[in-house]
PAZAPA-4460 file (N, C-alpha, C; in steps of 0.05 Angstrom, whole numbers, plus 32768, in hexadecimal, padded with zeros to 4 digits):
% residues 50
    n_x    n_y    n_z   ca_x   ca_y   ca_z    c_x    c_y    c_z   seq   type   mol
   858C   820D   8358   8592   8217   833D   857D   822D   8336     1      X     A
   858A   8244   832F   8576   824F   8323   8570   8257   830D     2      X     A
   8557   8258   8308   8555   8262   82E5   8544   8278   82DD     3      X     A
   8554   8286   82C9   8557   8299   82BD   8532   82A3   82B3     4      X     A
   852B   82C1   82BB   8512   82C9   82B8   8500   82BB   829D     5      X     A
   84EA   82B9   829B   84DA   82B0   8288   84DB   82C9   8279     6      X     A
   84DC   82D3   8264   84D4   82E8   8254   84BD   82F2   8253     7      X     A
   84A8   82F8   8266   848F   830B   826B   84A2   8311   8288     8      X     A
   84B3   8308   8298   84BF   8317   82B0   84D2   832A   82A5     9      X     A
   84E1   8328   828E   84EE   8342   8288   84E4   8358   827C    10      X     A
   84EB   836D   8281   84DE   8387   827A   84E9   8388   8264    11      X     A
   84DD   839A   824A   84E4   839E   822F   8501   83B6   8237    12      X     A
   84F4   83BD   8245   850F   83DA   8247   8528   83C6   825A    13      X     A
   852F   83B2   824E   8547   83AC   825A   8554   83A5   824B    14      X     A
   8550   83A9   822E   8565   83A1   8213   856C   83C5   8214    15      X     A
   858D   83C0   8203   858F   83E2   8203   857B   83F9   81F5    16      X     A
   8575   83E4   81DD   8567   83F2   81C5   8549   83F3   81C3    17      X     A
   853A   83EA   81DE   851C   83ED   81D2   8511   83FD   81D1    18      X     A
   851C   8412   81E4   8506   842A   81E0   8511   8434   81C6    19      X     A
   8522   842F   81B0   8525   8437   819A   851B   8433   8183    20      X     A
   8513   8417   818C   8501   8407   8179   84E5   840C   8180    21      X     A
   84D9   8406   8191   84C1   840A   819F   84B5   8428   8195    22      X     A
   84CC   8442   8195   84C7   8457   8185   84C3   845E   8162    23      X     A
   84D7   8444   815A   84C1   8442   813C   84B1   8432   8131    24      X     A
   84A7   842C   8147   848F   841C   8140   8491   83FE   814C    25      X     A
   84A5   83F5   8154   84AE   83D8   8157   84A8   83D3   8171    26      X     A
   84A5   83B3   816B   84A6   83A3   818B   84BC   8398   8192    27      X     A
   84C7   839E   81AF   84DA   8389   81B4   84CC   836E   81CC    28      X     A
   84DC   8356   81C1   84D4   8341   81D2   84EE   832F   81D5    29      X     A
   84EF   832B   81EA   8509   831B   8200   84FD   82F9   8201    30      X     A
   8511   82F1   81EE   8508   82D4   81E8   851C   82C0   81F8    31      X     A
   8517   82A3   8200   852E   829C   820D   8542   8289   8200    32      X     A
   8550   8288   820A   856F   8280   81FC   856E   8267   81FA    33      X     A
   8576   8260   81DC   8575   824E   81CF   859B   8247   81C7    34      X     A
   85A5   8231   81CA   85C3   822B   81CC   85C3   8224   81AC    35      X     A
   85DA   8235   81AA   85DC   822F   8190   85CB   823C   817D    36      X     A
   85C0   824F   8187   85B0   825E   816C   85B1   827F   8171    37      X     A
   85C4   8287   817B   85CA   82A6   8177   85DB   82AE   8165    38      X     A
   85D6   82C0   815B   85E6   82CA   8148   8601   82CC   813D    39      X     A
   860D   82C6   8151   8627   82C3   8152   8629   82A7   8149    40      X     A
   861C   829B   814D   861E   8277   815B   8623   8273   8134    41      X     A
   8604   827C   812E   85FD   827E   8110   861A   827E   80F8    42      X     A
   8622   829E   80F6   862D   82A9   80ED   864E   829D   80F4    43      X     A
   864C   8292   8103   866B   8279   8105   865F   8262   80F7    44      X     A
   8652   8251   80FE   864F   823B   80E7   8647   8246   80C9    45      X     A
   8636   825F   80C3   863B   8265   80A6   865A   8269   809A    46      X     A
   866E   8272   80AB   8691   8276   80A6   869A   8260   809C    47      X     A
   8691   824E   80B1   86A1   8233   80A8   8699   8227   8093    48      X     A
   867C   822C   807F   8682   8223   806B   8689   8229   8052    49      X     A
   8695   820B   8044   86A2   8218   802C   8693   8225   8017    50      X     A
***
Protein backbone atom coordinates (compact mmCIF):
# COMPACT_ATOMS: atom_id res chain seq x y z
CA UNK A 1 0.00 0.00 0.00
CA UNK A 2 1.12 3.14 -0.61
CA UNK A 3 0.84 6.40 0.97
CA UNK A 4 0.41 9.59 -0.19
CA UNK A 5 3.60 12.29 0.29
CA UNK A 6 3.87 13.98 3.77
CA UNK A 7 3.44 17.70 3.08
CA UNK A 8 7.25 19.06 3.46
CA UNK A 9 7.67 16.27 0.25
CA UNK A 10 5.40 18.43 -1.89
CA UNK A 11 6.66 21.39 -3.52
CA UNK A 12 4.60 24.70 -2.98
CA UNK A 13 4.64 25.18 -6.82
CA UNK A 14 2.40 22.20 -7.30
CA UNK A 15 -0.99 23.95 -6.42
CA UNK A 16 -1.98 26.01 -9.65
CA UNK A 17 -2.10 29.26 -7.78
CA UNK A 18 0.99 29.77 -5.61
CA UNK A 19 3.18 31.52 -7.33
CA UNK A 20 0.17 34.02 -7.32
CA UNK A 21 -0.21 34.13 -3.93
CA UNK A 22 3.35 33.78 -2.86
CA UNK A 23 3.55 37.10 -5.20
CA UNK A 24 1.29 39.09 -2.82
CA UNK A 25 2.71 38.44 -0.10
CA UNK A 26 1.13 34.95 0.86
CA UNK A 27 2.15 31.53 1.96
CA UNK A 28 1.00 28.48 0.44
CA UNK A 29 1.00 25.16 2.55
CA UNK A 30 -0.20 21.59 1.34
CA UNK A 31 -1.96 20.14 4.33
CA UNK A 32 -3.18 16.48 4.38
CA UNK A 33 -6.55 15.21 3.73
CA UNK A 34 -8.87 15.11 6.18
CA UNK A 35 -12.40 12.95 5.12
CA UNK A 36 -15.05 14.86 5.44
CA UNK A 37 -13.71 18.27 5.79
CA UNK A 38 -13.27 19.85 2.33
CA UNK A 39 -15.13 22.27 1.15
CA UNK A 40 -17.37 20.74 -0.77
CA UNK A 41 -17.95 18.10 1.96
CA UNK A 42 -18.82 21.45 4.22
CA UNK A 43 -20.97 23.41 1.97
CA UNK A 44 -23.30 20.11 1.28
CA UNK A 45 -24.09 19.55 4.85
CA UNK A 46 -24.65 23.50 5.30
CA UNK A 47 -27.60 22.82 2.13
CA UNK A 48 -29.17 20.34 3.90
CA UNK A 49 -30.04 22.41 6.61
CA UNK A 50 -33.27 23.82 7.24
Amino acid sequence: MSRSPSPRRIGITTTPSSSLVRSLGGEVRVLEYLPDRSATAIIGRMRSLP
